[in-house]
C-alpha positions in Angstrom: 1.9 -23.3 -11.5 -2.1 -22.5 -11.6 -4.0 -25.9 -11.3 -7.0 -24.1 -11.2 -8.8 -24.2 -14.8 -10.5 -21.2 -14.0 -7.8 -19.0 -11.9 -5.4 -19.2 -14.8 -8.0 -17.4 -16.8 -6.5 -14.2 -15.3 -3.0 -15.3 -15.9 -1.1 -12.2 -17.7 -3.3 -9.7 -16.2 -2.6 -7.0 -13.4 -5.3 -8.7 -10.2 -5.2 -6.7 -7.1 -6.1 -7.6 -4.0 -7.6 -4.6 -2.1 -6.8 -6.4 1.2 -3.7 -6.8 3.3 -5.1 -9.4 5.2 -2.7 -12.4 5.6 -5.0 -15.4 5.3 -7.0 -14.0 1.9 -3.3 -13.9 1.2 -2.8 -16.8 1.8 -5.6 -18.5 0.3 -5.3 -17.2 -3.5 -1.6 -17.7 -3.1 -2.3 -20.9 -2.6 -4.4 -21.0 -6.4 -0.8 -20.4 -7.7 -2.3 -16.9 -8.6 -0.4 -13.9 -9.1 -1.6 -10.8 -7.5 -0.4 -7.4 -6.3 -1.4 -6.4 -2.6 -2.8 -2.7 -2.2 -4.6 -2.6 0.7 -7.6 0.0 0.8 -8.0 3.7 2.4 -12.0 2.7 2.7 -12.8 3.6 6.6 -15.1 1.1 7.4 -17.6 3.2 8.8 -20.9 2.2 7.3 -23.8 2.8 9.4 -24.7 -1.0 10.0 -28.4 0.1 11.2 -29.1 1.1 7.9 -28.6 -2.5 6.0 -31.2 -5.1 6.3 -29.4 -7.5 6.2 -25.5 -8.4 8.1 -24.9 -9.6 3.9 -25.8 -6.5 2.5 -23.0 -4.2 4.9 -20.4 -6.8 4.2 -20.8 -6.8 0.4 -21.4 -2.7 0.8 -18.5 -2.4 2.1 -16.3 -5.1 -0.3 -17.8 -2.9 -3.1 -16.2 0.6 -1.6 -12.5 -1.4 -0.7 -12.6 -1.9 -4.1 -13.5 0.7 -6.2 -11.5 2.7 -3.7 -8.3 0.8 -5.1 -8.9 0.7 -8.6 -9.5 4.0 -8.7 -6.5 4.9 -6.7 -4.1 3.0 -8.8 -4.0 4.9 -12.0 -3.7 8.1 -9.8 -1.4 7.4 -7.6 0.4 4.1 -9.2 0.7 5.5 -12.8 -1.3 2.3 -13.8 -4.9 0.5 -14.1 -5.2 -2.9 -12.7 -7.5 -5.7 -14.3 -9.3 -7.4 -12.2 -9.5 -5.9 -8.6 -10.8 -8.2 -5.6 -12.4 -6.8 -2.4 -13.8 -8.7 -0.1 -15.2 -7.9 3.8 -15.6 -10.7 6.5 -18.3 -10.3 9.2 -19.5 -11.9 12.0 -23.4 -12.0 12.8 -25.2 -13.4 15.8 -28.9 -13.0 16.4 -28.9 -10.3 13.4 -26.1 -8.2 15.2 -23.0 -7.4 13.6 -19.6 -8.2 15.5 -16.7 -6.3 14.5 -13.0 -6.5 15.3 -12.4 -6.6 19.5 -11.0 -2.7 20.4 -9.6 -4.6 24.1 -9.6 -7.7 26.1 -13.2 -6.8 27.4 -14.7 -6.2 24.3 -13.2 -9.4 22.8 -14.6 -11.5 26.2 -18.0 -9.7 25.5 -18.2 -11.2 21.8 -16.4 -14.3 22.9 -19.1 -14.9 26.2 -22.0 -14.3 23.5 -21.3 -16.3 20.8 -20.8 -19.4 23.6 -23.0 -22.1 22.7 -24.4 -20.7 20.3 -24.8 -21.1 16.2 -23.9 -17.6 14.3 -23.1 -16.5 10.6 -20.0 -16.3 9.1 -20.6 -13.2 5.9 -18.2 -12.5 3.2 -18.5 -10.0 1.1 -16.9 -10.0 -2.7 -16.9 -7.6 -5.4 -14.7 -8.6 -8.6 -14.2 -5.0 -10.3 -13.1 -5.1 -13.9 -11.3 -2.1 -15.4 -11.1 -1.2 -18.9 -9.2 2.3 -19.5 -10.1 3.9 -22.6 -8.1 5.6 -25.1 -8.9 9.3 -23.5 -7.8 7.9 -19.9 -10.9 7.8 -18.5 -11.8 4.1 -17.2 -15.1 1.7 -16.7 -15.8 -0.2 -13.9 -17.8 -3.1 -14.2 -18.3 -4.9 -10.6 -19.7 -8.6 -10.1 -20.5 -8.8 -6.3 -21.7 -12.0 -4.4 -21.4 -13.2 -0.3 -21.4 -16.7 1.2 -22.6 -17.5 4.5 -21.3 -20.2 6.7 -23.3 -21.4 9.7 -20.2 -21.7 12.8 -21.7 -23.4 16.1 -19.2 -22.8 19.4 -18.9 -25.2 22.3 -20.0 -23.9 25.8 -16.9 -21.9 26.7 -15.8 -22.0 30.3 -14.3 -18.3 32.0 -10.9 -20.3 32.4 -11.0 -21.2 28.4 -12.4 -17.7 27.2 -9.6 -15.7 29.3 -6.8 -18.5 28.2 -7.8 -17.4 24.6 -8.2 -13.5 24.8 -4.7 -13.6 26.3 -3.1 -15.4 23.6 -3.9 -12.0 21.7 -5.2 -13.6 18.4 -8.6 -12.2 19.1 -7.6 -8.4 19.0 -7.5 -8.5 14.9 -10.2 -10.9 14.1 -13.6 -10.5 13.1 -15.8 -11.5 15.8 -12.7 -12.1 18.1 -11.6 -14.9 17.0 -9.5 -17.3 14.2 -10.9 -20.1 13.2 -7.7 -21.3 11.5 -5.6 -20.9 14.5 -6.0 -20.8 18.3 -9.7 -20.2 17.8 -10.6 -23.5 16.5 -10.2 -24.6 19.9 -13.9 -23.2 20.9 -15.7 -23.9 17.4 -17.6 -27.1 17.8 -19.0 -27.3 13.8 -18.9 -25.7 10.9 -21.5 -25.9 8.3 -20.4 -24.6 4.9 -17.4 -23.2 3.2 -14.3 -23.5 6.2 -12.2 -21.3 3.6 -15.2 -18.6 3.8 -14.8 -18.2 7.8 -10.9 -18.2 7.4 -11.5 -14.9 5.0 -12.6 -15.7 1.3 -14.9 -18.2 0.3 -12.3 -19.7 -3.0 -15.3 -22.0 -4.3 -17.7 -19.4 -4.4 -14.9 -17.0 -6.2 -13.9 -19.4 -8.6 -17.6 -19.8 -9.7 -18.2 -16.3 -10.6 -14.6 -16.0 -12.4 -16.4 -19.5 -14.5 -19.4 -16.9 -15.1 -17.1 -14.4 -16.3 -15.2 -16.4 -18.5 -17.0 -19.4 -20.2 -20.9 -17.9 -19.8 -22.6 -17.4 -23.4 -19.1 -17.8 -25.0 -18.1 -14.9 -23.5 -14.2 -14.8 -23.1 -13.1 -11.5 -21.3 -9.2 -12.2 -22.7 -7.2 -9.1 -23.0 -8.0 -8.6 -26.2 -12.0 -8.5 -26.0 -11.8 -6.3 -22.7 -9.7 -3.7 -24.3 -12.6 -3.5 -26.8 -16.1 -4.2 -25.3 -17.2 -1.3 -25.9 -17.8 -1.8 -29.1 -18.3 -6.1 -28.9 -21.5 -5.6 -26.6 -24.1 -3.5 -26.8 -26.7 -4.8 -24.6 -28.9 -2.1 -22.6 -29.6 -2.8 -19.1 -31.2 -1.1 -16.1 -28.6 -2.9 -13.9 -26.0 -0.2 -13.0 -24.2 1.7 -11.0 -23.6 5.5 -10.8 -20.3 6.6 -10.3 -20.3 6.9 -6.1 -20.1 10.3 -5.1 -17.7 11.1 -2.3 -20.3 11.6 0.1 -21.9 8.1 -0.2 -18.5 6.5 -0.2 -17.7 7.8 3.7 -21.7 8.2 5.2 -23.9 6.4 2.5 -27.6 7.0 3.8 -30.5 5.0 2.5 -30.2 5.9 -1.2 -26.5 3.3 -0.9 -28.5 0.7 0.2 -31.3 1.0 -2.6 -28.1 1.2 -4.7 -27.0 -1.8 -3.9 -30.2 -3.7 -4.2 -30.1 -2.4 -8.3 -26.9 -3.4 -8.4 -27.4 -7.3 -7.4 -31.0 -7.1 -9.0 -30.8 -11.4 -7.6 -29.9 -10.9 -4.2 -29.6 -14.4 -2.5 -31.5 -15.4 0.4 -28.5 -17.8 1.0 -25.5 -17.0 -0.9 -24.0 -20.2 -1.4 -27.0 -22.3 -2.2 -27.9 -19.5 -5.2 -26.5 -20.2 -8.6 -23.7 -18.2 -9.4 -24.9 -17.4 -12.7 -27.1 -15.0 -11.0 -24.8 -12.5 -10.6 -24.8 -9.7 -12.8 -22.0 -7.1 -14.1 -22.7 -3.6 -13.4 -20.2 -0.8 -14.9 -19.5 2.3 -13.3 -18.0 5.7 -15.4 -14.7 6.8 -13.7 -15.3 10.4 -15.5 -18.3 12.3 -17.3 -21.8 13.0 -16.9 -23.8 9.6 -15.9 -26.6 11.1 -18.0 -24.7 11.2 -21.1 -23.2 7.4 -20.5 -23.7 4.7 -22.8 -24.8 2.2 -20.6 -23.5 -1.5 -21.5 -22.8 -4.7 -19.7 -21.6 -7.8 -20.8 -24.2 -10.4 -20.3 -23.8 -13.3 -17.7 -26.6 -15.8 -17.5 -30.1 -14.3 -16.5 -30.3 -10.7 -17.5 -32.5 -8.3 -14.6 -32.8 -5.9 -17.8 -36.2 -3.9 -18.6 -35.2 -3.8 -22.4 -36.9 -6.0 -24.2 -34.5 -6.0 -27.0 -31.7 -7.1 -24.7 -33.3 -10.6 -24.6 -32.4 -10.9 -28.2 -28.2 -9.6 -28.0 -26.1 -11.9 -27.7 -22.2 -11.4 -27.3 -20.3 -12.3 -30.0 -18.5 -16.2 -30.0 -15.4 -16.3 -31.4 -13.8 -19.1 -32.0 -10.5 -17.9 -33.7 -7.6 -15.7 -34.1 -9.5 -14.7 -37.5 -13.1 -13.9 -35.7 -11.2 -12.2 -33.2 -8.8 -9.9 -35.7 -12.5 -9.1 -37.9 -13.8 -7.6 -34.8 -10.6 -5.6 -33.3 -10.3 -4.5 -36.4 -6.8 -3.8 -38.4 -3.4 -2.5 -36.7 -3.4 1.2 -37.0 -0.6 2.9 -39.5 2.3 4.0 -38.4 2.4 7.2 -37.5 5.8 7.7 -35.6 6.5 7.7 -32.0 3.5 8.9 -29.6 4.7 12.1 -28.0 3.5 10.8 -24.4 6.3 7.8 -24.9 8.6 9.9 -26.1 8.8 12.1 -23.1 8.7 9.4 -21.2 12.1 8.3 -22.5 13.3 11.6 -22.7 12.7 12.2 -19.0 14.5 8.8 -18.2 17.2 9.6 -20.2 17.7 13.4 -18.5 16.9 12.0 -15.1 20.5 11.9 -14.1 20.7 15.4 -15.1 17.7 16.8 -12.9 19.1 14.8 -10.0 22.8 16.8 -10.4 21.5 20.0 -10.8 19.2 19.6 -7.3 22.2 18.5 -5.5 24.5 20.9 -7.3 22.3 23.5 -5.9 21.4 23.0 -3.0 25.3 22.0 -2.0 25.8 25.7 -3.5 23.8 27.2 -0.9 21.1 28.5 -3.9 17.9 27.8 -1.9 18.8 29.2 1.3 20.8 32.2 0.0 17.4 32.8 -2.2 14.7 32.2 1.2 17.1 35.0 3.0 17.6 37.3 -0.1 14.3 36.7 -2.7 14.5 38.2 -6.4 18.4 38.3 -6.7 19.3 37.8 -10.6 21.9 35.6 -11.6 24.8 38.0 -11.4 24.2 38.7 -7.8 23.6 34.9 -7.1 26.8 34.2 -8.4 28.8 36.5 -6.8 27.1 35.2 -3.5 27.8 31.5 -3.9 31.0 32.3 -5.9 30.3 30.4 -9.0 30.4 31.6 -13.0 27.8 34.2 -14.1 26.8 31.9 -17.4 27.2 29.0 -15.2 24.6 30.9 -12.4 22.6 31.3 -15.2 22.0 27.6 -16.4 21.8 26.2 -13.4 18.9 28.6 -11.6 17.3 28.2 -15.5 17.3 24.4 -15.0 16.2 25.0 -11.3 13.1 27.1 -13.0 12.0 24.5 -15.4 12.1 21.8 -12.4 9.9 23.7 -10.8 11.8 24.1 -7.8 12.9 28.3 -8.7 10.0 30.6 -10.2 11.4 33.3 -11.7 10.5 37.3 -13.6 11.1 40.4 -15.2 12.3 42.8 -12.7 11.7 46.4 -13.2 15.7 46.8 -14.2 14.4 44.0 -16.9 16.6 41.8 -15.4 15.5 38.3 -14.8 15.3 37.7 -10.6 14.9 34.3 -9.1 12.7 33.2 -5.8 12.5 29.7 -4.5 9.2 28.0 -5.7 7.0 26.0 -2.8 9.0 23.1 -3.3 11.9 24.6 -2.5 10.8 26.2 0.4 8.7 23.3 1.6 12.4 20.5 1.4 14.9 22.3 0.0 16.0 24.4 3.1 18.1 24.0 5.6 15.9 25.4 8.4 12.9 23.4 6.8 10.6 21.7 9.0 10.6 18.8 6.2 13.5 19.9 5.5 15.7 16.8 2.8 19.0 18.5 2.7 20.5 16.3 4.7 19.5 13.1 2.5 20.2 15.4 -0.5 23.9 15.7 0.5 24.2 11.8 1.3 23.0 11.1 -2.1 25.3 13.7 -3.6 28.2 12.3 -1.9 27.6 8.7 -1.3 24.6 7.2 -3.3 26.0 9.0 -6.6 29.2 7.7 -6.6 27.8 4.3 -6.3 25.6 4.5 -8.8 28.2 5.5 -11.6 29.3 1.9 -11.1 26.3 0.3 -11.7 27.0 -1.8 -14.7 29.7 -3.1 -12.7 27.1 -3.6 -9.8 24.8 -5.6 -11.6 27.5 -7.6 -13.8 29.1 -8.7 -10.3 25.5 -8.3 -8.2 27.8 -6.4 -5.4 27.7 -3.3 -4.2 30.7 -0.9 -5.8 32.6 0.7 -2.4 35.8 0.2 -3.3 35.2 1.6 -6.8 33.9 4.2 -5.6 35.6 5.2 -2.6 38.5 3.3 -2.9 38.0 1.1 0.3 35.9 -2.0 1.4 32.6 -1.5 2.7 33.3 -2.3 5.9 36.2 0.1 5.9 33.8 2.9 4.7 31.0 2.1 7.6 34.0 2.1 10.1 34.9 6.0 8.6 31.2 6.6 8.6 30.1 5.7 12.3 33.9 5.7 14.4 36.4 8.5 12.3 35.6 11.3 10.4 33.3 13.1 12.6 32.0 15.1 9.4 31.0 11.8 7.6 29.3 10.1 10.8 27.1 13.9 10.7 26.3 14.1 7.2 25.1 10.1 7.8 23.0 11.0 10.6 21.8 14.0 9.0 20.4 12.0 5.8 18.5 9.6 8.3 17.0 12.4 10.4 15.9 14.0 7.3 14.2 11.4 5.9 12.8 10.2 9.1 11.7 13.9 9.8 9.7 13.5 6.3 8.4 10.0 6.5 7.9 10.3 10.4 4.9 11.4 11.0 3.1 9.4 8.4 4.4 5.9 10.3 3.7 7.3 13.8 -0.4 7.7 12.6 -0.3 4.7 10.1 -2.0 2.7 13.3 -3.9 3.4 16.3 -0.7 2.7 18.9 -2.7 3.3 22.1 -2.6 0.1 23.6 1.4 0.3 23.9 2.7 2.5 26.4 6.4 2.0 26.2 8.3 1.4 22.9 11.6 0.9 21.4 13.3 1.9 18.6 15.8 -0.3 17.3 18.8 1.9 15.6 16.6 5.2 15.5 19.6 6.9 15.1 18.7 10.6 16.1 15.2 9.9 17.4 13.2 11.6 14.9 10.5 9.0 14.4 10.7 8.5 18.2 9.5 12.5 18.9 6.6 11.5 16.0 5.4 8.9 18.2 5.2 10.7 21.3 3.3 13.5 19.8 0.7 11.0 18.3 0.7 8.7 21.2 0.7 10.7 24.4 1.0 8.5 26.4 4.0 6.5 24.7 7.4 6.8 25.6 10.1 5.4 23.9 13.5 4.4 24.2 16.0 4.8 21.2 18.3 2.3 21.4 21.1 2.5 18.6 25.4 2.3 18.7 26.9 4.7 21.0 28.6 6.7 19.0 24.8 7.7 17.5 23.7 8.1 20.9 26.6 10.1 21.5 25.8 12.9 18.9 22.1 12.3 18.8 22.1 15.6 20.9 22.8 17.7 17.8 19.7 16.4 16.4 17.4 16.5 19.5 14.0 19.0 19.0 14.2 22.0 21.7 11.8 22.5 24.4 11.3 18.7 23.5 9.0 16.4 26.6 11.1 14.1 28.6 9.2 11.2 27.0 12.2 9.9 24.7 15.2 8.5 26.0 18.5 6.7 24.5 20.0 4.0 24.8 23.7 2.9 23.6 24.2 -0.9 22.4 24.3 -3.0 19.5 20.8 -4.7 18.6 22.9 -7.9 17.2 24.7 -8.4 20.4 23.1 -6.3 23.9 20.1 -6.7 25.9 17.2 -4.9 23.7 15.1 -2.8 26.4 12.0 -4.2 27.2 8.6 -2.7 25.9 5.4 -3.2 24.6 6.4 -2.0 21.3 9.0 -3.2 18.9 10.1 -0.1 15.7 11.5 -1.3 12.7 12.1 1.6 10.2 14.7 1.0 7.6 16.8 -1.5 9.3 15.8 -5.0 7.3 16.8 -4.1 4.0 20.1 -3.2 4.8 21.0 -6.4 6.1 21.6 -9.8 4.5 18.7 -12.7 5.5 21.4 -14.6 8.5 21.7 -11.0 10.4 18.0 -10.4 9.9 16.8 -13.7 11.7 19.4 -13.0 14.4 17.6 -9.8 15.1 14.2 -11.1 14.4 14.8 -13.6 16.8 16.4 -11.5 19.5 13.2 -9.0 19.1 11.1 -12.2 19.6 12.6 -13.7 22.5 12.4 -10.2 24.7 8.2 -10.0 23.6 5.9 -11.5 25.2 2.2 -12.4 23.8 0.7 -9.4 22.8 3.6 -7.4 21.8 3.5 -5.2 18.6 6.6 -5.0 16.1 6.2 -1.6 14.0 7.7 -2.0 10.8 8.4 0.4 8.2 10.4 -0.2 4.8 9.3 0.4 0.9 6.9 -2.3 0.0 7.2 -3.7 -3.0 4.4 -4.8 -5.2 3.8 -8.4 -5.3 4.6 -8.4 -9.0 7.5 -7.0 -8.6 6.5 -3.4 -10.9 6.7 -0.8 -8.8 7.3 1.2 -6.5 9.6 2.8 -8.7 11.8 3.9 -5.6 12.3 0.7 -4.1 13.5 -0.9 -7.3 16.0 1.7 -7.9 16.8 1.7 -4.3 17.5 -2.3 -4.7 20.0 -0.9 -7.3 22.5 -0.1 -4.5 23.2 -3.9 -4.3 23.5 -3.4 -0.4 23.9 -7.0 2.0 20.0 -6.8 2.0 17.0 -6.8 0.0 14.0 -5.0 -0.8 10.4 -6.9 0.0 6.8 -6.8 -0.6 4.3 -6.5 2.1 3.9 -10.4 1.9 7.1 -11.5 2.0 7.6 -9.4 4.8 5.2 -10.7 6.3 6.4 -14.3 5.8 9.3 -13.3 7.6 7.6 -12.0 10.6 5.4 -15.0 11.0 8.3 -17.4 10.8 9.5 -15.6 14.4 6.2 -16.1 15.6 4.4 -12.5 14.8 1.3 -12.1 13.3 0.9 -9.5 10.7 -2.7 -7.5 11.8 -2.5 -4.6 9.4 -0.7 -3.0 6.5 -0.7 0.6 5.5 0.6 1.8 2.1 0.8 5.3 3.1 1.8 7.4 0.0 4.8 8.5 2.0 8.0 7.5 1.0 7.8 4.6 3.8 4.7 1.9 4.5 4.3 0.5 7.5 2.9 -3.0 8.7 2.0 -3.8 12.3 2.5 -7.2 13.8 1.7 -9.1 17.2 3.6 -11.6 19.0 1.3 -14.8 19.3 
């Protein structure tokens, strides 16, 4: 339930948190606000020499996390989020700027200088506020604000400083250290907002968001934010341009003059100001800046050099009445909008598109076409010895999904070649090669899923409907009997960890871990990705023996002796020891009792320091996407499918502490953790 008058305000709307940092987590959670995690691509590499003030870099850089996100999202997440919230946490002593610790010296060096000594704790926040519009395009409109809290540290003895960098907890801290854990140990007062050196400064949140909401009558409910455009009409000088992507990555001294016309009251103390100072600024996603209307909704004192903006007021309204008088009336009906319609259409013909890929690619189509380009269907189907007509449809169908091209031969015959799609997964020879996951969802995912009513009337998975034995009859087949099954098992997995492998092995700057495991990595596909990112890694791949066994078939040639394997069962041997822990699609499969058995077996062989490397499909934190890991959930396996919090929940309550996130875009995220 949200207590909060003000936080339930943006109850019902899509709030993004462009931050995978566990305690801001933690601390709107806490709110009873719902919010959806997508942590930002923004490389914080703002040149700090160029900000006079530590404030201004830390609410610079909130400001890029989040437009970064919110423009992301309806690219890449087919969807445009609300209210999106970035914020940046900094730590400042004698003007410098302390970032995160990159080793144990660094960390002792910020550690040994902030001893006995008063510094400033900075956060950053910028609340953006998307509005899409009906031609797709989308404003911006950005409320930024900081806090600083005054932290005073105790004289810190060697023996106390080293006892503390060892614990690890420094490495992924600001400053190199946690107040809200170990690192309260060494903080001897605190003057101002606790919550704002823990990450996010709530109070000073929740006073803008009362700005926002109740300022001049202004309510930004659904409704009016779907249509300020026309509501408000008050000119201002206090905006920002669309960033270009050149002042996002290397802003030079135009960013910061930027920023100072976007504050317009910049506060020599943030939380002494009044909150009311802070202005809305919009930002075009699309168009020429020069040809913009440029509007903002007014919130308290106005920095605008029209005089006629004095005199607009925002509309009041106080009813459903004054509200349906401005909106206007509901549009006729004019049938179904042909976007929607596709939409369904491609929903309902999914099933068709998915047949007709594993139809032909179990026909050989794509390989016989790579060897033998522009053969027409006649010739094709002789080859793969199928029907002419039925040739015909099916490398027609393959056209129009974009994975054939085809043309007019001379003959004026119609001749096929694969498209780049094709050649790029579709071949067996392919570096990225998905025909091994291709033929396990042909023949094992497919089946399944033509029982799903049954699946989700009974919330079990469907084995024995479909295959016509219990599941753990079919796993014994699949890893001990039929040698062709146990193959095309392994065959999917290397596939999809040849695809996704790279993209986990980079997700996180691995140096610092010389040896790692991988717990059931199968053929040792994400293992080689590791070793080629990570020189000077090696890594053992420990997994059941008959994977080990055959892992072999699967091995890269003239590959470096730095991968090994190991037979054993991670629910019952000794796990190896190393520095580095690998997850990748294990948790989901398994129901909660086997995954704390593991958890707690991978815990008990770390000691302090240790990373865990996990990779699975994140969910979204309000449950909407990604689309792939709700259908996935489908399956109604042992397991379940998690978002990045809840995973990270789980890791915590076996004594790990999430450091970093990374939503890659690939068909796996990743999320690296430390034992404490």
């Amino acid at each position: 339930m949200v207590l909060n008058p003000v936080i339930s305000k943006l109850a019902g709307k899509l709030v993004v948190l462009a931050s995978a940092s566990p305690r801001r987590m933690e601390i709107l959670r806490n709110t009873g606000l719902r919010f959806e995690v997508v942590p930002s691509w923004f490389k914080e590499t703002l040149d700090k020499e160029k900000f006079k003030a530590p404030y201004e870099y830390a609410v610079e850089t909130a400001k890029h996390k989040a437009l970064e996100v919110a423009k992301r999202m309806p690219l890449n997440h087919l969807k445009t989020p609300d209210v999106v919230i970035g914020a940046d946490t900094i730590v400042a002593v004698d003007g410098t700027i302390l970032e995160k610790p990159v080793d144990k010296n660094d960390a002792y060096r910020m550690l040994s200088r902030l001893s006995g000594k008063e510094h400033s704790v900075y956060t950053g926040v910028v609340i953006v506020l998307c509005h899409e519009n009906e031609n797709k395009s989308v404003d911006y409109r950005l409320i930024d604000f900081y806090e600083e809290t005054k932290v005073k540290f105790a004289d810190l003895s060697e023996s106390m400083l080293w006892e503390y960098i060892d614990s690890g907890e420094p490495m992924d801290k600001a400053g190199g250290y946690g107040i809200q854990a170990l690192g309260g140990m060494l903080v001897e007062r605190v003057h101002g907002d606790f919550l704002n050196v823990v990450g996010f400064p709530l109070n000073h949140f929740c006073k803008q968001l009362d700005v926002v909401f109740n300022t001049s009558g202004l309510l930004l409910s659904q409704e009016i934010l779907a249509h300020s455009e026309t509501n408000v009409s008050t000119h201002t000088s206090s905006r920002i341009q669309q960033p270009n992507p050149a002042a996002m990555t290397s802003p030079d001294t135009s960013a910061k003059s930027d920023l100072s016309k976007a504050s317009c009251f910049h506060q020599t103390h943030g939380s002494q100001t009044s909150p009311s100072a802070s202005p809305v600024h919009k930002v075009k996603k699309n168009g020429d800046n020069s040809k913009e209307d440029e509007h903002t909704w007014p919130l308290g004192n106005s920095c605008s050099t029209n005089p006629a903006a004095e005199n607009t007021a925002a509309p009041s309204l106080s009813s459903r009445e004054q509200l349906t008088e401005v909106i206007g009336t509901e549009r006729e009906d004019n049938g179904p909008q042909k976007d929607d319609l596709q939409r369904i259409i491609e929903l309902m013909d999914g099933f068709k598109a998915s047949k007709a890929l594993f139809t032909a690619s179990r026909l050989g189509v794509f390989d016989l076409l790579q060897s033998r380009p522009e053969l027409d269907a006649a010739q094709v189907a002789q080859e793969i010895k199928a029907s002419v007509k039925g040739t015909q449809c099916l490398l027609d169908a393959c056209v129009s999904l974009g994975l054939l091209r085809s043309r007019e031969s001379s003959c004026q015959k119609r001749v096929y070649m694969n498209a780049a799609l094709a050649q790029g997964f579709l071949l067996s020879d392919a570096p990225h090669s998905l025909g091994g996951y291709i033929q396990h969802c042909d023949q094992t995912v497919w089946p399944l899923f033509t029982h799903l009513e049954c699946a989700v009337r009974d919330g079990t998975h469907q084995h024995e409907k479909a295959f016509g034995k219990k599941a753990n009859d079919l796993f014994q087949d699949t890893l001990y009997n039929n040698q062709d099954i146990k193959l095309r098992f392994m065959s999917a997995m290397h596939s999809i960890a040849k695809v996704t492998g790279r993209a986990v092995a980079t997700a996180f700057d691995l140096s610092r871990f010389k040896t790692a495991c991988d717990l059931g990595g199968c053929t040792g596909a994400l293992a080689h990705e590791l070793t080629k990112a990570h020189p000077e890694m090696r890594v053992t791949v420990f997994d059941l023996p008959t994977v080990v066994e055959m892992s072999g078939r699967f091995s890269p040639q003239h590959s470096e002796n730095r991968v090994s394997f190991l037979a054993g069962d991670f629910f019952e041997d000794e796990l190896p020891k190393a520095d580095l822990y690998i997850l990748a699609r294990i948790l989901h499969d398994w129901p909660d009792e086997k995954v704390h058995v593991l958890l707690r077996r991978i815990a008990d062989s770390c000691t302090s320091g240790c990373g865990l490397l996990l990779s699975e499909i994140f969910l979204d934190e309000d449950l909407r996407g990604p689309t792939r890991g709700l259908l996935q959930a489908l399956s109604m396996s042992a397991g379940q499918q998690r978002s990045a919090a809840e995973y990270s929940r789980l890791l915590e309550s076996h004594g790990f502490v999430p450091a970093h996130v990374n939503h890659t875009d690939n068909l796996l995220d990743a999320m690296l953790c430390f034992k404490a």
